[in-house]
N, C-alpha and C positions, 0 to 999 in steps of 0.2 A: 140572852133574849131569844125568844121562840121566833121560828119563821114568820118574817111578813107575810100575812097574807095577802095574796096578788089579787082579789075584789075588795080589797078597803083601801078608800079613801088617799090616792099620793100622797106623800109628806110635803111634796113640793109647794102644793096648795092648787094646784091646777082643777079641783074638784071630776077629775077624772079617777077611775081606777087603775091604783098601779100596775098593773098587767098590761093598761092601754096608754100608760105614758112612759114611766123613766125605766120601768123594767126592762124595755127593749136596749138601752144604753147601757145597764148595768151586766146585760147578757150579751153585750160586745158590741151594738152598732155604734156608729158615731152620730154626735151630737150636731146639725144643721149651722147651728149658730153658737154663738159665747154664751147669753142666756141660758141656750136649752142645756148646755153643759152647766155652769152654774147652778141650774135647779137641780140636773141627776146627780151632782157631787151632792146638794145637802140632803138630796134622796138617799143616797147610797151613805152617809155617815148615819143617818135616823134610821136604816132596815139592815145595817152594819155591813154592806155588799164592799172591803174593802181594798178588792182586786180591781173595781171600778174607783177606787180614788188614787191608786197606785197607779193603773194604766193612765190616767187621763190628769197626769203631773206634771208637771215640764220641768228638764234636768238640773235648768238653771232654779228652780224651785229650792230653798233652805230644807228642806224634811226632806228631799231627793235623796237617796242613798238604794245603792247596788244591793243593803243587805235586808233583800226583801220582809223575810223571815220576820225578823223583828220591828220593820215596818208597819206594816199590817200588823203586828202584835199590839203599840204603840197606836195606832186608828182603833182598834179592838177595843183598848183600855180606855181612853176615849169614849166611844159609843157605849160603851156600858155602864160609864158612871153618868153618861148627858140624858137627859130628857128632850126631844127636837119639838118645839112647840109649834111652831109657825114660820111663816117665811115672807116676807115683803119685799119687794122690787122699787127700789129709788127711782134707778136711772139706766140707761143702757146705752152706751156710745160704740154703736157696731163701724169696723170695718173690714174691709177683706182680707188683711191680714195679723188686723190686731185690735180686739175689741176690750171695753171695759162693763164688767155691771159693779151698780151700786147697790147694794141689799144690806138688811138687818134680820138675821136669824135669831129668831127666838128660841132661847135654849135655857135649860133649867139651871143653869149659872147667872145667867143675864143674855142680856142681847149682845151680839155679836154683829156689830159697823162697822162693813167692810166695802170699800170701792177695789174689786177684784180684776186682778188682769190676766187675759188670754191672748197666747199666738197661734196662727193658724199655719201648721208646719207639717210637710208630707201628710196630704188629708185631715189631718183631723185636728178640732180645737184639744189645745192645752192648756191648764190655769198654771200660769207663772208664780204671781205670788198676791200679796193684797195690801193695801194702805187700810188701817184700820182711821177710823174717824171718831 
């Protein structure tokens, strides 16, 4: 995939440009809320930024593993054969140390029904794991 370019359009759906939304996340800040992380992870699998889905994993996560290398090879493989179509927000059940979003990613396989959970652990949020629906 060629560079996203950072004046089109977020994948997020936020109708911002990615330069002024998730790109900040993806070049290290943290994410405010469970949400805003939620939308830069399906940012970061649509513009293949996979060093942003690795950092922002939580260990107890099933795809967690030390052996980065092949990790991010693995999201790479992934991201090159999905199309990211859209993104829709169910629901979002925030709280200050453990939040859920509900969302449906549209992706060139089918939709993807996920009610996702995050902890919020030494600063920053982390996505655990997800109940598909």
């Amino acid at each position: 995939m060629a560079k996203y370019s950072p004046n089109a359009l977020c994948p997020c759906g936020s109708t911002q440009k990615y330069k002024k939304c998730c790109a900040k996340y993806h070049k290290g800040a943290f994410a405010p809320n469970a949400l805003t992380l939620m939308k830069s992870r399906y940012s970061a699998f649509a513009t293949q930024q996979s060093d942003h889905i690795v950092k922002t994993t939580h260990p107890l996560n099933s795809d967690y593993t030390e052996d980065i290398a092949t990790w991010k090879a693995s999201i790479a493989l992934f991201c090159e054969h999905t199309n990211f179509l859209g993104l829709e927000i169910i629901s979002v059940e925030e709280g200050e140390k453990e939040s859920y979003v509900h969302f449906i990613a549209k992706l060139s396989s089918g939709d993807l029904n996920e009610k996702s959970h995050f902890l919020f652990e030494e600063g920053q949020w982390l996505y655990v794991d997800g109940i598909f629906k």
